[in-house]
Structures are given as structure tokens and as C-alpha cells.
C-alpha positions as CSV (number, residue, x, y, z in Angstrom):
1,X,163.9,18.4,-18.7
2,X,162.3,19.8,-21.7
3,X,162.5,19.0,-25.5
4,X,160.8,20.8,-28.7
5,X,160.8,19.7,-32.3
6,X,160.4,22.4,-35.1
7,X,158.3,19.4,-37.0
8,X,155.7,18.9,-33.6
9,X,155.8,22.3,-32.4
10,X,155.3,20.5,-29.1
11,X,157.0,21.7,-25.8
12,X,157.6,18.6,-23.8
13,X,158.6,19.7,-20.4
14,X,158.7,17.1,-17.0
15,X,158.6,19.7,-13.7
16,X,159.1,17.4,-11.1
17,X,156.5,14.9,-11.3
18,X,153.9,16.7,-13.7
19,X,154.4,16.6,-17.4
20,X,154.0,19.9,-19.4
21,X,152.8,19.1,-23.0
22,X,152.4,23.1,-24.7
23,X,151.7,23.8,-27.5
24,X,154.3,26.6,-29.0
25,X,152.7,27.9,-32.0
26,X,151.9,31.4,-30.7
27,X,152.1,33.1,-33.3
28,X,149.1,31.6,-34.9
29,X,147.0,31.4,-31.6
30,X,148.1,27.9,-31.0
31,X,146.1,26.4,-33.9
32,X,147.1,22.3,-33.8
33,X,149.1,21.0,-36.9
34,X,149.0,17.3,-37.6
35,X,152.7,17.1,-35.6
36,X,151.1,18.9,-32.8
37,X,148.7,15.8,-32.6
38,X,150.4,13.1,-33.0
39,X,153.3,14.1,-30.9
40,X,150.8,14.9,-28.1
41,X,149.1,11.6,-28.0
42,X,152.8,10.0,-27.9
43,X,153.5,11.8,-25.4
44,X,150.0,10.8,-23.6
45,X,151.1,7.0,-24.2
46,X,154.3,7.1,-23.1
47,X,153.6,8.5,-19.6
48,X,151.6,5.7,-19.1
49,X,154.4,3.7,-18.2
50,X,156.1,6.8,-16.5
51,X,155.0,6.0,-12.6
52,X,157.8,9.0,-11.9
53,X,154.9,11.2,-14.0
54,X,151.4,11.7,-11.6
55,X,150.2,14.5,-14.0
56,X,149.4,16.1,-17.2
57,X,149.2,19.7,-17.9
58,X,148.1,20.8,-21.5
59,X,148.2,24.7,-22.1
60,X,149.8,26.5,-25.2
61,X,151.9,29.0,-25.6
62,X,151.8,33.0,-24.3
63,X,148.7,34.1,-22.6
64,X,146.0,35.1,-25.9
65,X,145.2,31.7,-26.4
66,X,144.6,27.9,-25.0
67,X,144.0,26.4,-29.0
68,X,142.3,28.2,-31.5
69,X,141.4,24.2,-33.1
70,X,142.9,23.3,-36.7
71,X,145.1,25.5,-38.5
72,X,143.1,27.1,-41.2
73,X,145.6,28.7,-42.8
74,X,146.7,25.6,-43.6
75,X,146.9,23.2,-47.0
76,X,145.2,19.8,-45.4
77,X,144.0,21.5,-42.0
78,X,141.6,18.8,-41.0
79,X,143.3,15.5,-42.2
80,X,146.3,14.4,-44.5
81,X,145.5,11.1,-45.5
82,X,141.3,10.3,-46.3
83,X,142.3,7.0,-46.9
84,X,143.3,6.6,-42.9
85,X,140.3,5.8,-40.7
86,X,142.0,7.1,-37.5
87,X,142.8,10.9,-38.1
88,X,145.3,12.6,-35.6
89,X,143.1,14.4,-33.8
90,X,140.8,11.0,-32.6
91,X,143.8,9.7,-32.1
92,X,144.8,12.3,-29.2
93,X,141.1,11.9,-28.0
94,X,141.8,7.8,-27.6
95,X,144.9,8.4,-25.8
96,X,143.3,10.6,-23.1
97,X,140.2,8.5,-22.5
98,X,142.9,5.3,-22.3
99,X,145.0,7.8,-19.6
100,X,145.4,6.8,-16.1
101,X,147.7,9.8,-15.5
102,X,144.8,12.8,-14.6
103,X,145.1,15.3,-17.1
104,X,144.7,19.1,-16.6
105,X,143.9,21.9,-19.0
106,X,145.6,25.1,-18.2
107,X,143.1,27.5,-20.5
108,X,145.3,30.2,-20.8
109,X,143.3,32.2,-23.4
110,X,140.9,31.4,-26.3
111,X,139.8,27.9,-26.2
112,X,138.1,27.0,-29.5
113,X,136.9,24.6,-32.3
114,X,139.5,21.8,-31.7
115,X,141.0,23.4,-28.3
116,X,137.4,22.9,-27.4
117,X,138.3,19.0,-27.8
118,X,141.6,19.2,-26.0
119,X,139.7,21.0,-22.7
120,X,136.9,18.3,-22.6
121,X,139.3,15.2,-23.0
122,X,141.2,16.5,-19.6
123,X,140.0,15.2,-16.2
124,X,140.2,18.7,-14.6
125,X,140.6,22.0,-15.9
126,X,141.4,25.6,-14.7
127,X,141.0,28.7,-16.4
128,X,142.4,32.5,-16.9
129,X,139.4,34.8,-16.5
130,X,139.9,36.2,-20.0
131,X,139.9,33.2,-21.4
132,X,137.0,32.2,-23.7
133,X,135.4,29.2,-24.9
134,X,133.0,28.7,-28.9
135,X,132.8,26.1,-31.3
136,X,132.9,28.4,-34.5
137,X,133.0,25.6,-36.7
138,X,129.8,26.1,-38.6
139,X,131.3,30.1,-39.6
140,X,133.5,28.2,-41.7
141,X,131.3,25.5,-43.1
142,X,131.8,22.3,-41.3
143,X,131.2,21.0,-37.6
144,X,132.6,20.3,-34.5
145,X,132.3,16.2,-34.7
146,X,134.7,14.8,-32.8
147,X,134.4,17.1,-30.4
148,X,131.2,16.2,-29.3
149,X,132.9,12.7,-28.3
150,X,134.2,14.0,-25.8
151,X,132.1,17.2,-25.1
152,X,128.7,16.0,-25.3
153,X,128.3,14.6,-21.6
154,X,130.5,17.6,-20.0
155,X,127.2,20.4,-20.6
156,X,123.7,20.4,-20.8
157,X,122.7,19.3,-24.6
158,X,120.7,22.5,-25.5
159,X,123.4,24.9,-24.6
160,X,126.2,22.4,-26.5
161,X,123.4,22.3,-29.5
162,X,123.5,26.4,-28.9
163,X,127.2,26.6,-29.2
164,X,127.5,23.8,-32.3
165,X,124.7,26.1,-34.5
166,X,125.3,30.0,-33.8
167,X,129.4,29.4,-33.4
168,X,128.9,31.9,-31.1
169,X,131.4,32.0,-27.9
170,X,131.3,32.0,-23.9
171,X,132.7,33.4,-21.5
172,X,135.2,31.9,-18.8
173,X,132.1,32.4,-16.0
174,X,129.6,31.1,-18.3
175,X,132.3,28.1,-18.7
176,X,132.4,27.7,-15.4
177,X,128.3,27.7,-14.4
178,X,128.3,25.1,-17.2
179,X,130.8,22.4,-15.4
180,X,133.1,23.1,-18.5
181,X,135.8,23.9,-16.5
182,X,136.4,23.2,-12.4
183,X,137.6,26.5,-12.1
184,X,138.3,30.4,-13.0
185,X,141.0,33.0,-11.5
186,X,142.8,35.3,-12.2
187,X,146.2,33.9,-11.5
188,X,145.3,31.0,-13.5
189,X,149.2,29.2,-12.5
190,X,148.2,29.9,-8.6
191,X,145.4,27.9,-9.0
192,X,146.7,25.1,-11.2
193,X,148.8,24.6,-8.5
194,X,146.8,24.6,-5.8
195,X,145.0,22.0,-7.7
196,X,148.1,20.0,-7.8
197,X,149.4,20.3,-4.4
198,X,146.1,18.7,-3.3
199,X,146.9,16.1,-6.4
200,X,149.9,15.2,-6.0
201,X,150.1,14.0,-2.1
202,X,147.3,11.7,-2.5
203,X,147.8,7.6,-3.2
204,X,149.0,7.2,-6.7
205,X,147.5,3.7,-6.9
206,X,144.0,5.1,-6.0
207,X,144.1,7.4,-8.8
208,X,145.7,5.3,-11.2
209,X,143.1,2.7,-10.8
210,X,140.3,5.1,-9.8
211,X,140.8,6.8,-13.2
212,X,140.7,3.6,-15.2
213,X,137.4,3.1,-13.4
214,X,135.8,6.2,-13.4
215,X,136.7,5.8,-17.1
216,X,135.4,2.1,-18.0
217,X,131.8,2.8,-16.4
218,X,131.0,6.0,-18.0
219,X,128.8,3.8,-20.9
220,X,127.6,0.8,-18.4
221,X,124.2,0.5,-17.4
222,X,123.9,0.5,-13.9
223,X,124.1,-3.4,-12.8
224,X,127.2,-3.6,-15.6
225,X,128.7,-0.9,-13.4
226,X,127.7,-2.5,-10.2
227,X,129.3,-5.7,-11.5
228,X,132.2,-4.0,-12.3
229,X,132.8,-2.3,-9.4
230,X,132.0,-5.0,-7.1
231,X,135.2,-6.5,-8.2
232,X,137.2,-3.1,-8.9
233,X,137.0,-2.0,-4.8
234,X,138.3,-5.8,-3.8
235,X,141.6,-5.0,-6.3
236,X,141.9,-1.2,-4.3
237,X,142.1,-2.7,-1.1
238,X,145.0,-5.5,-2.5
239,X,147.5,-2.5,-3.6
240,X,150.6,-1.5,-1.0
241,X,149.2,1.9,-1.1
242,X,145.6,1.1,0.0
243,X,147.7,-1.0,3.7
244,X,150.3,2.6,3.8
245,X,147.1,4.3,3.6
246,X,145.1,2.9,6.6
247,X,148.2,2.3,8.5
248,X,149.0,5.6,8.1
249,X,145.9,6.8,9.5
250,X,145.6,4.5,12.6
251,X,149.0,6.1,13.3
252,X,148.0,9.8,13.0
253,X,150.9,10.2,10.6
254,X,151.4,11.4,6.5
255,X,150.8,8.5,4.2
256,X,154.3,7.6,2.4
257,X,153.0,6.6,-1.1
258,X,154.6,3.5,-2.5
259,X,152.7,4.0,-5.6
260,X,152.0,0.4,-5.7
């Protein structure tokens, strides 16, 4: 099932139990348009309700680019309203730190500027070996703000500072050595899904709630996480997945999720 709007430029496309959010705007190396944006975090909050949907994978279009970031060629490229305190593209970023569904980047080419933000806000990530990765921002007089949000605790600070002030670009194996993405290859939809076989037949419960954990600790000091997560592992052990799980393994047999 699939569905594209000319105003979004959004591919929406559910394989099976992963949802395919590309962005089809090829022809100008994927830049984002406002309706890219907000159709993407819709699409982000609706599949939080989805429990048919266990994944996310964000790519664009062809194989030359990921995102080249806002569409310069555009009128209004970085806002349309600067009387609205929530622009489109923080409003993507909230939707994917508020996601429970893992989200995967599929970095099919040139990942920059605001494609920058889209990769970092993903849980996982897998890139082509071509693919390249710069926040050229500063080459055209502003800076990469909001995505240091999401970027700034992914690599270390002075090569992030390096990247924000030349604008100058990495490469796909510099990417990786930096943690920026999980991995490189050069069949880049092999090893997505290889990522997602070993994914997808793990307890959907587990990763729901392990996500919204992983997620809600990231700014606690440590006895605010302990205290959190004191009472977090008590609500695991409660769900129907955590008793199929163990049950499961004392019988030597494949877990059948309930998802519960």
C-alpha cells in the first residue's frame, strides 16, 4: 500500500510491517519542502498507534542523494510563518524523539544540511558507500541549529564544531568511525534488511517500551535514571511478551510475539 501527494512530495509506502516514508523530489537532490515535513511527522505520529507497523525507514528518492536539507531554490526555504514558534522541521525532530516505532535511515546518497537532521533523529542507520555526509550551512550564510538537537550527542564535539565551521563534508567511512551511522555497504538494501530481519523477530513490547526508555533517560542524571528504571524493568516483566518470551526459552522453541 503506498500513497503520494503532489503537495507533500512524500512516498508513503507500508511493506509488510515496516513503513517506507521517501522523499520523491529527485530531481532537486531530495531537498525537504515545508509539505515534505509536515507530512513526514504525520506520518511519524500516526504509526504510533499502528502496532501492525514495527519499523520506519526514511531514504529519498533514486540513488544521488539521501536529503540535500532545505530547498534553496526556494521563496521561504527555511520557514513560512515567523510568527509560528514550532517550524516544520522541529516539528519532524519532536515526532521522532516521541517515536516508539525504531526508525532507520536508509542514506542512499548525499546526506546534508537538513538530511543531516533527518539521519541523527533515526535510532539506526545504514549507508551506501558513496554516500556522503557535511553540514554546508555556513557556505550559505546561516547554521545548522536544529540540527545540533539532535546531532550533538551522536559525534565527538570538535569534529561536529569541524563540520558546523568549514561546511566541509565526510565521507561514508569517516561517517562510520564517527558512530554517525551503524553501518556502510555496498548493497546498502542487503544490509537494511539484514538489519531488519534481526529487528523484526524480536518482542515488540521490549522495543516499544525499551525505546520510550532509552529515550526518557538520555538528559537524567544518573540516580533520576536509576529511579526511573527501577520501576521501568518491573512494567517489562508485566507485558504478555516478556511470559511468551521466557516460556519460550524454557521450551527450546521460537518466541510467538503477542506484541503485548
Amino acid at each position: 500500500m503506498s500513497e503520494t501527494t503532489p503537495q507533500d512530495d512524500l512516498l508513503r509506502e507500508q511493506r509488510g510491517p515496516v513503513l517506507w516514508l521517501t522523499i520523491q523530489r529527485e530531481a532537486r537532490r531530495n531537498a525537504v519542502s515545508h509539505g515534505v515535513l509536515a507530512a513526514m511527522a504525520q506520518a511519524i505520529r500516526a504509526a504510533q498507534s499502528q502496532r501492525d507497523i514495527r519499523a520506519i525507514v526514511i531514504t529519498g528518492a533514486g540513488d544521488k542523494a539521501f536529503c540535500a536539507g532545505a530547498d534553496l531554490q526556494a521563496s521561504q526555504a527555511f520557514t513560512t510563518d515567523y510568527s509560528e514558534p514550532h517550524g516544520h522541521v522541529a516539528q519532524v525532530l519532536r515526532a521522532a524523539k516521541a517515536s516508539h516505532v525504531p526508525l532507520i535511515a536508509r542514506v542512499n546518497g548525499a546526506c546534508m544540511a537538513g538530511g543531516m537532521g533527518l539521519l541523527s533523529m533515526c535510532d539506526l542507520a545504514v549507508a551506501a558507500r558513496h554516500a556522503v555526509f557535511g553540514l554546508p550551512e555556513v557556505k550559505v550564510g546561516v547554521f545548522p541549529a536544529q540540527v545540533l538537537s539532535v546531532l550533538q550527542h551522536l559525534i565527538p564535539r570538535r569534529k561536529l564544531a569541524e563540520m558546523c565551521l568549514t561546511g566541509e563534508p565526510i565521507t561514508a567511512n569517516e561517517a562510520l568511525a564517527l558512530d554517525l551511522v551503524n553501518y556502510v555497504d555496498d548493497d546498502v538494501d542487503a544490509r537494511l534488511q539484514w538489519l531488519l530481519d534481526r529487528l523484526l523477530d524480536k518482542s515488540p513490547a521490549a522495543i516499544r517500551r525499551g525505546l520510550y526508555t532509552m529515550k526518557k533517560i538520555e538528559a537524567m542524571s544518573f540516580e533520576e535514571s536509576m529511579a526511573f528504571t527501577e520501576s521501568q524493568i518491573a512494567l517489562f516483566t508485566l507485558t504478555e511478551d516478556a511470559a511468551e518470551g521466557q516460556k519460550a526459552f524454557q521450551e527450546k522453541r521460537k518466541a510467538q510475539w503477542p506484541g503485548r
